[in-house]
N, C-alpha and C positions, 0 to 999 in steps of 0.2 A: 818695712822700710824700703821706700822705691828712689834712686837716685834720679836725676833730672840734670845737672850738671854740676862735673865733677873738677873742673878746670880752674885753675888760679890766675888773678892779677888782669887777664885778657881773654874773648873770647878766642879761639882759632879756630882752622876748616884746613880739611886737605883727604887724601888717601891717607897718610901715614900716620893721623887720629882718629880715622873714623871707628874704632873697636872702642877706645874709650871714650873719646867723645870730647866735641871742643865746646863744649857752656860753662859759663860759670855759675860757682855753687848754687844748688838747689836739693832740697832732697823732703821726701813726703812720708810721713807716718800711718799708717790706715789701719782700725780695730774695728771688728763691728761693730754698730750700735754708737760709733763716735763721729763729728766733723774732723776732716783731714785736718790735720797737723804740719806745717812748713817748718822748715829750717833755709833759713836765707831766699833772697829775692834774685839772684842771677840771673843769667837768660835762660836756664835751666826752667822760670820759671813759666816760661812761653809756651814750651811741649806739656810741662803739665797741666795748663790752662787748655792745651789741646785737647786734652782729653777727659776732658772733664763733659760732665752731658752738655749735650747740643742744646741750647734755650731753656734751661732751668738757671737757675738763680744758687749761686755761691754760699757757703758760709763756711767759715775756717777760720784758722789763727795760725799766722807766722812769728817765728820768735828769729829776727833777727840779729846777728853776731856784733855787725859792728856796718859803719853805711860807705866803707869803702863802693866805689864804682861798681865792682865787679859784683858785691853783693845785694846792691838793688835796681840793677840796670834792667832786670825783666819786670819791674813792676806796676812798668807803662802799658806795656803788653801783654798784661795777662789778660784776658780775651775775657771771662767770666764778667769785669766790671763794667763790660758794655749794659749789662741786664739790671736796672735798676733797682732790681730785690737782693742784690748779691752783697755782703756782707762781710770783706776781710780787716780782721783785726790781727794790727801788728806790733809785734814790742820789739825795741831797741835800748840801746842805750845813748844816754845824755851826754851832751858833750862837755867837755871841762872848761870849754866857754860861757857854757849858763845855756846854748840853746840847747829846745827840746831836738828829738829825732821827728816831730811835726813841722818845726822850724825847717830844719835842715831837708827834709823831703820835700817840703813846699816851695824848699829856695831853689831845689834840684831840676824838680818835674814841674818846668814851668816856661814860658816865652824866656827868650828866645832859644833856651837849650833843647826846649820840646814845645811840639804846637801848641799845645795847651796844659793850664793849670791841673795838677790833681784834683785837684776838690769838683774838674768840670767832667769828669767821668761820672755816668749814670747813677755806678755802682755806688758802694760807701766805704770809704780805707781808713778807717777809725786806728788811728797811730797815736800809743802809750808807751810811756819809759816803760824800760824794764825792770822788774819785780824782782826779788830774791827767791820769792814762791810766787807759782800762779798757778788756780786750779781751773783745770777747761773738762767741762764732764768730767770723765774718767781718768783723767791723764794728772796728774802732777809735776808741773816744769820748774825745776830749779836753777839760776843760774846764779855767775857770779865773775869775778873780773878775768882777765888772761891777760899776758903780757904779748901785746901787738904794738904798732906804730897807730896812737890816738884810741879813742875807746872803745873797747870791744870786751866783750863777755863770750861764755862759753854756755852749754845748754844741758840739764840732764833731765829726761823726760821719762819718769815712771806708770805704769799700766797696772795693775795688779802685784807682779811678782816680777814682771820683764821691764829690763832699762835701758835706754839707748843714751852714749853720751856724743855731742856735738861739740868739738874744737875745730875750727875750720880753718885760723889763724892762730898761729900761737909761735910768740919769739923763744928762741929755745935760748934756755940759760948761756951764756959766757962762761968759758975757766971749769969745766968739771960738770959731771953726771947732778944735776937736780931738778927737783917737781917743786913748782908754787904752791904754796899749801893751798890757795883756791882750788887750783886746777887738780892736783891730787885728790881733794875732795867730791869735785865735779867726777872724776874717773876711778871712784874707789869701787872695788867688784862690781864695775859693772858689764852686763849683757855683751850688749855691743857699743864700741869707743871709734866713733868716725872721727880721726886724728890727721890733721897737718901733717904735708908729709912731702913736703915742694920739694925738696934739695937733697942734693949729692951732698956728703963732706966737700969736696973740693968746692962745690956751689958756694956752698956755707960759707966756705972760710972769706969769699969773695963778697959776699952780700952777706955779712952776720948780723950786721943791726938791720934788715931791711922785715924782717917781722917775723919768720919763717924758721922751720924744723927739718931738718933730716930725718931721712926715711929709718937710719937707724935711731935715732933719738924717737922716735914715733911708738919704734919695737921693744923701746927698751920700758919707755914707761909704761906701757901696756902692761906690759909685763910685772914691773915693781907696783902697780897701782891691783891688780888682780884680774884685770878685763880679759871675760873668754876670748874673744874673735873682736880683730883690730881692721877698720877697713882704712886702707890710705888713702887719703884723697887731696885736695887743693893740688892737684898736677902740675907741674911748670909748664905752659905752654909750647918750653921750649922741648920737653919730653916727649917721642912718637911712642907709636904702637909698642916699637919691638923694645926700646928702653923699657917702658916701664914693666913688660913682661919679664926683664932679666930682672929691673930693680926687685919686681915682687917675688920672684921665685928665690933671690936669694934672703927676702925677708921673712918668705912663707919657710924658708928651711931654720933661719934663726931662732923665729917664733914658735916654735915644734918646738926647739930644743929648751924653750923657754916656758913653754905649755900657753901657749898664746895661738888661736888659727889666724894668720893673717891674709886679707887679699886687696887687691885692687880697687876700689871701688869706679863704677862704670856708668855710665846712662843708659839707663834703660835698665839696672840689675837691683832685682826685687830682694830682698832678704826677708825671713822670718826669724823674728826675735822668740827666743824658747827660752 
């Protein structure tokens, strides 16, 4: 599991994020023997389109969260669908207007917001709702709803025996400690749980219907749901370096004491799922 951008709501740039890094969400799954695997379209997903080989031809699957901005804003520039044999398919979820996520990408990526239409890339972006199961090779992606602002789903993607869970947005209950019975499901013993994790309490209490979790609400479900290692991520933008280094050390000492490993999640930081 390699992150690519781990940033919420907006990209940013400076000295004082360049350790974690200013993209938003992206992040990439690699087995052997498999096509890479995505989790969200942020500018995160420009570096990984970087490096991906020079003049070969693409094929993958992104399973997208929900089509805020910040989640498919790299998917003009992913550099791969200049190559006419390249190959990304993506799933989303439908909106509760009746359009599909082909509608609403189409209405996006197009004159006058961007030079040109999606569909005029060489490549082919084959965009399907999202499934409650979906089998790609080896992998098994399950998802299901999350409570965000508009429609967004959460991600749990199994390998054999190893599982990674994806919540990237997720509005943390109101009035009291609880889990969405989706969302609990989506994060029940698993692997690894890459969880929302924008906010202070004090953030919270200021922006609480605005879609988003504390860093302790992040540690605590973790925890009650049985996920070994908890990565935080959707960063406030307004979050530097050395914030989020306090935030995580005092969640990495929480989740100890909770039997949870907690850390930061970063750009550029590779994890293996065991």
């Amino acid at each position: 599991m390699t992150f690519h951008g781990v940033r919420g709501s907006t990209p940013c740039d400076g000295d004082d994020v360049a350790r974690y890094g200013g993209n938003t969400s992206c992040a990439s799954v690699a087995t052997d023997g498999e096509d890479p695997l995505l989790f969200d379209l942020g500018t995160g997903l420009r570096y990984f389109g970087l490096g991906c080989s020079r003049g070969e031809p693409f094929t993958g699957t992104a399973f997208v969260s929900h089509l805020h901005w910040d989640h498919v804003q790299g998917l003009p520039f992913f550099s791969p669908l200049l190559h006419e044999d390249s190959r990304l398919v993506v799933y989303a979820p439908a909106q509760d207007d009746g359009r599909s996520p082909a509608d609403v990408l189409a209405e996006t990526i197009c004159p006058p917001l961007f030079p040109i239409d999606l569909a005029d890339f060489p490549g082919t972006v084959d965009i399907r709702e999202a499934r409650p199961t979906v089998r790609v090779g080896g992998y098994v992606v399950d998802s299901a709803p999350v409570p965000h602002v508009g429609e967004t789903v959460g991600y749990r993607v199994g390998h054999g025996r190893r599982s990674v869970t994806y919540v990237s947005d997720h509005q943390q209950p109101h009035g009291g400690a609880r889990i969405d019975p989706a969302v609990r499901q989506l994060c029940d013993g698993v692997d690894l749980l890459i969880h929302d994790a924008q906010y202070t309490p004090a953030e919270f209490m200021a922006k609480r219907d605005w879609g988003h979790c504390t860093i302790e609400y992040a540690v605590w479900l973790a925890a009650q749901v049985g996920a070994r290692r908890l990565a935080l991520f959707h960063h406030d933008p307004s979050h530097d370096d050395d914030m989020i280094d306090c935030f995580t050390g005092r969640a990495a000492a929480c989740g100890a004491g909770m039997g949870v490993e907690v850390f930061a999640a970063a750009e550029g930081l590779t994890v293996d799922v065991e």
